[in-house]
N, C-alpha and C positions, 0 to 999 in steps of 0.2 A: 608183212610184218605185223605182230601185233598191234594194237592201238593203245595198248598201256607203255609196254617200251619204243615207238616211235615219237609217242606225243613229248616222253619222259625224254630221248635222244635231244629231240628239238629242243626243248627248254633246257638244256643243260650245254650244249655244244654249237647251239647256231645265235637262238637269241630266245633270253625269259621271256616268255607270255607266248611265242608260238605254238607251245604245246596245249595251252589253254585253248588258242582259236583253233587248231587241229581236234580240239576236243570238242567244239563248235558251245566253248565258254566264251565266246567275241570281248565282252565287255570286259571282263576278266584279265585278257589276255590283253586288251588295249592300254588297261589301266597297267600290267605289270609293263608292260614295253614301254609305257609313258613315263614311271618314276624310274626304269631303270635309263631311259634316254636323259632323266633331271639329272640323277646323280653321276650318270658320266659325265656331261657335261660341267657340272658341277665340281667334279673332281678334277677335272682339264684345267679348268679356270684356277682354282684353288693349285694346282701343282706348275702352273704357269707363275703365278704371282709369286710362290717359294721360290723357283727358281731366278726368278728376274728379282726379287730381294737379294737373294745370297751372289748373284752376279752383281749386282750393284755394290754391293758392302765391300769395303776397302781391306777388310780380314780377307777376303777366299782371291784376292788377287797376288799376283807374283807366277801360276802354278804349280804352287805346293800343296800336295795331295793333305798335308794333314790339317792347315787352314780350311781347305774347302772343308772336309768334314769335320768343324768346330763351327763353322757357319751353319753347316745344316744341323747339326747339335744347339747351337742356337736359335735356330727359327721354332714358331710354336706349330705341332705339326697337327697338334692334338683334334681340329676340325675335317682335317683331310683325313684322318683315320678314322673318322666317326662317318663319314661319307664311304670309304672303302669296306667298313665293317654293314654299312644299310645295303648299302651294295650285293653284296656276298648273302647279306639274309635274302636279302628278295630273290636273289637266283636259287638258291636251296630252298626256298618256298617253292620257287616256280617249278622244279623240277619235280619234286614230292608232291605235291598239287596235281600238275600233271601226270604223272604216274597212277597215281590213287584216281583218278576220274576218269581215267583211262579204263583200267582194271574196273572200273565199277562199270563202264558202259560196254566193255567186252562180256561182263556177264549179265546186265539188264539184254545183251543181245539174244547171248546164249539161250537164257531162259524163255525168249519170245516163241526163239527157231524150237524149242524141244515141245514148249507149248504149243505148240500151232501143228 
Protein backbone atom coordinates (compact mmCIF):
# COMPACT_ATOMS: atom_id res chain seq x y z
CA UNK A 1 0.00 0.00 0.00
CA UNK A 2 1.07 3.25 -0.66
CA UNK A 3 2.87 5.42 1.98
CA UNK A 4 0.85 8.43 1.58
CA UNK A 5 -2.56 6.66 2.16
CA UNK A 6 -1.26 4.13 4.87
CA UNK A 7 0.54 6.66 7.02
CA UNK A 8 -2.82 8.99 6.40
CA UNK A 9 -5.21 5.42 7.40
CA UNK A 10 -3.10 5.34 10.60
CA UNK A 11 -3.40 8.71 11.85
CA UNK A 12 -7.02 8.94 11.18
CA UNK A 13 -8.41 5.40 12.29
CA UNK A 14 -5.86 3.94 14.91
CA UNK A 15 -4.20 6.72 16.63
CA UNK A 16 -2.75 10.65 15.70
CA UNK A 17 0.78 10.79 15.27
CA UNK A 18 1.22 7.05 14.07
CA UNK A 19 1.19 8.19 10.64
CA UNK A 20 3.91 10.77 11.38
CA UNK A 21 6.23 7.99 12.99
CA UNK A 22 5.33 5.66 9.91
CA UNK A 23 6.60 8.57 8.12
CA UNK A 24 9.64 8.19 10.24
CA UNK A 25 8.72 12.11 11.58
CA UNK A 26 9.32 10.35 15.40
CA UNK A 27 9.28 13.55 17.26
CA UNK A 28 6.49 14.67 15.45
CA UNK A 29 4.36 11.86 15.86
CA UNK A 30 5.36 11.73 19.75
CA UNK A 31 4.41 15.11 20.38
CA UNK A 32 0.94 14.54 18.40
CA UNK A 33 0.25 11.21 20.41
CA UNK A 34 1.40 13.08 23.54
CA UNK A 35 -1.26 16.24 23.40
CA UNK A 36 -3.84 13.94 22.00
CA UNK A 37 -3.19 11.32 25.22
CA UNK A 38 -3.42 15.27 27.55
CA UNK A 39 -6.71 16.04 26.16
CA UNK A 40 -8.20 12.62 26.44
CA UNK A 41 -7.49 12.40 29.47
CA UNK A 42 -8.26 15.61 30.14
CA UNK A 43 -11.59 15.36 28.68
CA UNK A 44 -12.41 12.02 30.99
CA UNK A 45 -11.64 14.05 33.89
CA UNK A 46 -13.56 17.12 32.88
CA UNK A 47 -16.70 14.62 31.73
CA UNK A 48 -16.35 12.67 35.15
CA UNK A 49 -16.78 15.83 37.37
CA UNK A 50 -20.04 16.99 35.01
CA UNK A 51 -21.29 13.93 35.60
CA UNK A 52 -20.83 13.34 39.32
CA UNK A 53 -21.99 17.19 39.65
CA UNK A 54 -25.34 16.74 38.08
CA UNK A 55 -25.51 13.17 40.00
CA UNK A 56 -25.08 14.93 43.17
CA UNK A 57 -27.62 17.95 42.60
CA UNK A 58 -30.77 17.28 44.07
CA UNK A 59 -32.61 18.67 40.60
CA UNK A 60 -31.59 15.27 38.30
CA UNK A 61 -32.80 13.03 41.15
CA UNK A 62 -36.31 11.36 41.33
CA UNK A 63 -35.68 9.58 37.49
CA UNK A 64 -37.13 12.03 35.53
CA UNK A 65 -35.72 12.27 32.20
CA UNK A 66 -36.54 16.03 32.01
CA UNK A 67 -34.74 17.02 35.35
CA UNK A 68 -31.72 15.26 34.36
CA UNK A 69 -31.59 17.26 31.28
CA UNK A 70 -31.97 20.85 33.05
CA UNK A 71 -29.06 19.67 35.15
CA UNK A 72 -26.93 19.22 32.21
CA UNK A 73 -28.46 22.43 30.79
CA UNK A 74 -27.15 23.76 33.72
CA UNK A 75 -23.74 22.71 34.16
CA UNK A 76 -21.06 24.97 32.28
CA UNK A 77 -19.93 22.63 29.66
CA UNK A 78 -18.21 25.37 27.72
CA UNK A 79 -14.30 23.90 28.86
CA UNK A 80 -15.19 20.40 27.95
CA UNK A 81 -16.02 21.51 24.32
CA UNK A 82 -13.05 23.48 23.98
CA UNK A 83 -11.10 20.22 24.88
CA UNK A 84 -13.33 18.17 22.37
CA UNK A 85 -12.92 20.84 19.65
CA UNK A 86 -8.43 20.72 20.26
CA UNK A 87 -9.07 17.31 20.03
CA UNK A 88 -10.58 16.96 16.73
CA UNK A 89 -8.02 19.68 15.32
CA UNK A 90 -5.04 17.89 16.12
CA UNK A 91 -6.41 14.60 14.63
CA UNK A 92 -7.39 16.53 11.27
CA UNK A 93 -3.89 17.84 11.48
CA UNK A 94 -2.57 14.58 11.98
CA UNK A 95 -4.05 12.97 9.27
CA UNK A 96 -3.49 15.88 6.53
CA UNK A 97 0.05 15.96 7.92
CA UNK A 98 0.48 12.62 7.44
CA UNK A 99 -1.00 12.17 4.05
CA UNK A 100 0.96 15.34 2.65
CA UNK A 101 4.44 13.77 4.01
CA UNK A 102 3.61 10.71 2.87
CA UNK A 103 2.93 11.83 -0.89
CA UNK A 104 6.00 13.86 -0.56
CA UNK A 105 8.36 10.95 0.30
CA UNK A 106 6.57 8.50 -2.12
CA UNK A 107 7.79 10.93 -4.69
CA UNK A 108 11.45 12.19 -3.21
CA UNK A 109 11.48 8.09 -3.81
CA UNK A 110 10.27 7.98 -7.07
CA UNK A 111 12.54 10.53 -8.28
CA UNK A 112 15.79 8.79 -6.80
CA UNK A 113 14.62 5.23 -8.43
CA UNK A 114 14.04 7.01 -12.10
CA UNK A 115 17.32 8.92 -11.40
CA UNK A 116 19.52 6.28 -10.58
Amino acid sequence: MKKAILSSLCSAFVIPGLGQILNHEIKKGLILLSAVFILFVGGCIKLAFIVTSIMDSPSSMGGDPQKFLQAIEAENLGSFWILVALFAVIWIYSVIDAFLSGRKLETEKRHEILSD
